[in-house]
SESEDO-201827 format. One record per residue: y negated, z, x of N, C-alpha, C in turn; residue in three letters. Coordinates in steps of 0.1 Angstrom, whole numbers, plus 5000, padded with zeros to 4 digits. Last residue first. Example, Ala and Ser with C-alpha at 12.3 -4.5 7.8 and 13.67 -1.06 7.14 Angstrom:
% residues 2
<<5022 5071 5128> <5011 5071 5137> <5000 5079 5129> "SER">
<<5057 5078 5132> <5045 5078 5123> <5033 5078 5132> "ALA">
% end
This chain:
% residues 58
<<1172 4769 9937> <1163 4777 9933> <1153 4779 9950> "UNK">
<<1188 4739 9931> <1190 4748 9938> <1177 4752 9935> "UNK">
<<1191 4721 9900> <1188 4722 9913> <1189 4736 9919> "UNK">
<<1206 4733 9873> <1210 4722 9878> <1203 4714 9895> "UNK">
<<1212 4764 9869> <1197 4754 9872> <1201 4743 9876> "UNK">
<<1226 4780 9839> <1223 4772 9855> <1216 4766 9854> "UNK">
<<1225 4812 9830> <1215 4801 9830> <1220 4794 9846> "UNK">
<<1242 4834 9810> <1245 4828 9819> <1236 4816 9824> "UNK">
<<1240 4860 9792> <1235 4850 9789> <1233 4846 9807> "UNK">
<<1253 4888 9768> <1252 4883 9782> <1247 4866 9782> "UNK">
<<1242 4907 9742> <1248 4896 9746> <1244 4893 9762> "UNK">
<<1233 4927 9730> <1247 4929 9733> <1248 4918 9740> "UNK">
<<1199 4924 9751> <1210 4936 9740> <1222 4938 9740> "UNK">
<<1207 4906 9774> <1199 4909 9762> <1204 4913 9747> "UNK">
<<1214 4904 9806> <1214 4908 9794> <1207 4907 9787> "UNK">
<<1217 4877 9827> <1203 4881 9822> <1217 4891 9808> "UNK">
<<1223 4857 9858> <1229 4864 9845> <1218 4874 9840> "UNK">
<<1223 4823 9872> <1213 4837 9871> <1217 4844 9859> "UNK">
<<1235 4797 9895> <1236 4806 9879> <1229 4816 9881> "UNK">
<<1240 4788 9917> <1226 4785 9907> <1228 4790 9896> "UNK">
<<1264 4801 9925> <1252 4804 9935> <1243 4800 9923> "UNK">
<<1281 4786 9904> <1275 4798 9902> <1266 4808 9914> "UNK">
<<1278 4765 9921> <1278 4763 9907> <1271 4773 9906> "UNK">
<<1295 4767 9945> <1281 4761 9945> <1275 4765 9933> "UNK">
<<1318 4780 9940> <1310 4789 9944> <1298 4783 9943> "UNK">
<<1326 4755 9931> <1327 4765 9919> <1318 4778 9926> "UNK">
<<1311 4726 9946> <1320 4736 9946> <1320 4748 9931> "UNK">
<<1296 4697 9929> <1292 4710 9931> <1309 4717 9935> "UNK">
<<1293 4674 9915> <1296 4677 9930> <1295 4688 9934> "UNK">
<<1295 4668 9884> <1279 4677 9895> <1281 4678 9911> "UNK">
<<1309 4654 9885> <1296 4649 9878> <1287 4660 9885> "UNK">
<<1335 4668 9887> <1331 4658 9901> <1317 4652 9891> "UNK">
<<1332 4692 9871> <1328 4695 9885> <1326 4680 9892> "UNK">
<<1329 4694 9845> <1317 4684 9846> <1321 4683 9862> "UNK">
<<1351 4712 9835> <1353 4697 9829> <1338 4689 9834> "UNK">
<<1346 4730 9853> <1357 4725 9853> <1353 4715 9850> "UNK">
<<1321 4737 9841> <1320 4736 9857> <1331 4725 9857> "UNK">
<<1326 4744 9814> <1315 4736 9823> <1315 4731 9830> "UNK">
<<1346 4770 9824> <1347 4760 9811> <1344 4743 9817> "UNK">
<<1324 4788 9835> <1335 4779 9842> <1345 4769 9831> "UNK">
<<1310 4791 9812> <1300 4788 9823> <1313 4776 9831> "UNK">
<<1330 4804 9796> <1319 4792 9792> <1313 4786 9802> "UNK">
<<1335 4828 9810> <1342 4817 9802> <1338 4811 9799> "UNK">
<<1311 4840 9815> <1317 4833 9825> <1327 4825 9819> "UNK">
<<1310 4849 9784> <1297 4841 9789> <1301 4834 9798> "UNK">
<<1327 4860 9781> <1334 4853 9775> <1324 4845 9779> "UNK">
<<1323 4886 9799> <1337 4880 9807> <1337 4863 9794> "UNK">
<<1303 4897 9792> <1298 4890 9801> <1312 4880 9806> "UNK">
<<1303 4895 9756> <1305 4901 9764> <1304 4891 9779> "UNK">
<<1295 4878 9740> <1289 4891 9737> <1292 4899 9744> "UNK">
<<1275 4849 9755> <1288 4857 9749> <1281 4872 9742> "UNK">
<<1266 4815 9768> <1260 4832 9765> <1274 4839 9756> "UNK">
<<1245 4798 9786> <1262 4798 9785> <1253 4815 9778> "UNK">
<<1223 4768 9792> <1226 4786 9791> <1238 4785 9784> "UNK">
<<1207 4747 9819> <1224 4748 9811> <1224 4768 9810> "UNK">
<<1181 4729 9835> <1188 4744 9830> <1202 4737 9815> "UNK">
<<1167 4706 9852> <1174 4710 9841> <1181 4719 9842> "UNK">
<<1135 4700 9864> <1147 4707 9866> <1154 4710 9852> "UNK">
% end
C-alpha cells in the first residue's frame, strides 16, 4: 500500500495540498473528492497538521 503525506502549519494549508493532489491526479486515481479524503487520516504534531492518504481503502 502506498501512502501520500501533505502537511502545513496550519490544517487549512495541509487540505490545500491534499486537494491540490486530488485535482491534478483525480482521473489517475478514479477517485471522487469525497473518495479521496474518506482515505485520508489527519494527525497533529505540535504546530503542524499532517494529512496521510492511503492509496487503498483502510
Amino acid at each position: 500500500m502506498a501512502i501520500r503525506e501533505f502537511s502545513g502549519l496550519s490544517p487549512r494549508v495541509a487540505k490545500r495540498r491534499a486537494l491540490q493532489y486530488w485535482y491534478t491526479h483525480r482521473e489517475d486515481l478514479g477517485l471522487s473528492l469525497s473518495e479521496f479524503f474518506g482515505r485520508c487520516r489527519v494527525r497533529r504534531s505540535g504546530a503542524a497538521t499532517h494529512i496521510t492518504f492511503y492509496t487503498e481503502a483502510a
